[in-house]
N, C-alpha and C positions, 0 to 999 in steps of 0.2 A: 342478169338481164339488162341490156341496153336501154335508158330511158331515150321515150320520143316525144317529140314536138309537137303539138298541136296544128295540123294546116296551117298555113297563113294562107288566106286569097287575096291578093292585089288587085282591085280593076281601076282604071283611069276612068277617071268623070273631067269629061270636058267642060271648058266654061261655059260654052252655049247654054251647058243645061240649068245653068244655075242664072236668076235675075242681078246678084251681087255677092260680092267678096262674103257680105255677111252671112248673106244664105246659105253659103255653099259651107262655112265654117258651123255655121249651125246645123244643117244636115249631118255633117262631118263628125259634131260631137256627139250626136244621139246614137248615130252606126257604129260608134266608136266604144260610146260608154256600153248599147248592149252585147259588142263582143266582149270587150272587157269582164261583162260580169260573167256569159256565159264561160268564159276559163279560170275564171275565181271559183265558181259553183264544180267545176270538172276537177279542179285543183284540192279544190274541200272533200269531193266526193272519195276521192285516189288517195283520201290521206296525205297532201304533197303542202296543205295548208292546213293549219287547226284556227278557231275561235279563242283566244285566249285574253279574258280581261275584257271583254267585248271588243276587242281588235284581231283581224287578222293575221298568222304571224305564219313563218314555216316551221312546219315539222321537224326538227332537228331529230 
C-alpha cells in the first residue's frame, strides 16, 4: 500500500491584515506550532512515530 500525505493548505495572509512584521510572525508560529502537533499526534497514532526515552523518534 502507497503511503500518503497529509493535506497541506496554503492561504496568503496579506500584510494589511497584520499591524507589524512581529505580529504577523507571531500569529505565524502559534498556526504553525498547532499544525505541527496535530501531525505529530496523527504520526504517533499510525505508528509512523513512537515515544522513545521520552523523545520522539521514527518507527523503524
Amino acid at each position: 500500500m502507497a503511503r500518503t500525505s497529509p493535506q497541506i493548505k496554503i492561504q496568503e495572509i496579506f500584510g494589511d491584515d497584520s499591524a507589524s512584521l512581529a505580529d504577523a510572525q507571531r500569529s505565524a508560529r502559534v498556526l504553525i506550532a498547532f499544525d505541527l502537533a496535530k501531525v505529530m499526534r496523527q504520526m504517533l497514532d499510525a505508528g509512523l512515530l513512537i515515544v522513545r526515552d521520552g523523545r520522539i523518534v521514527p518507527n523503524r
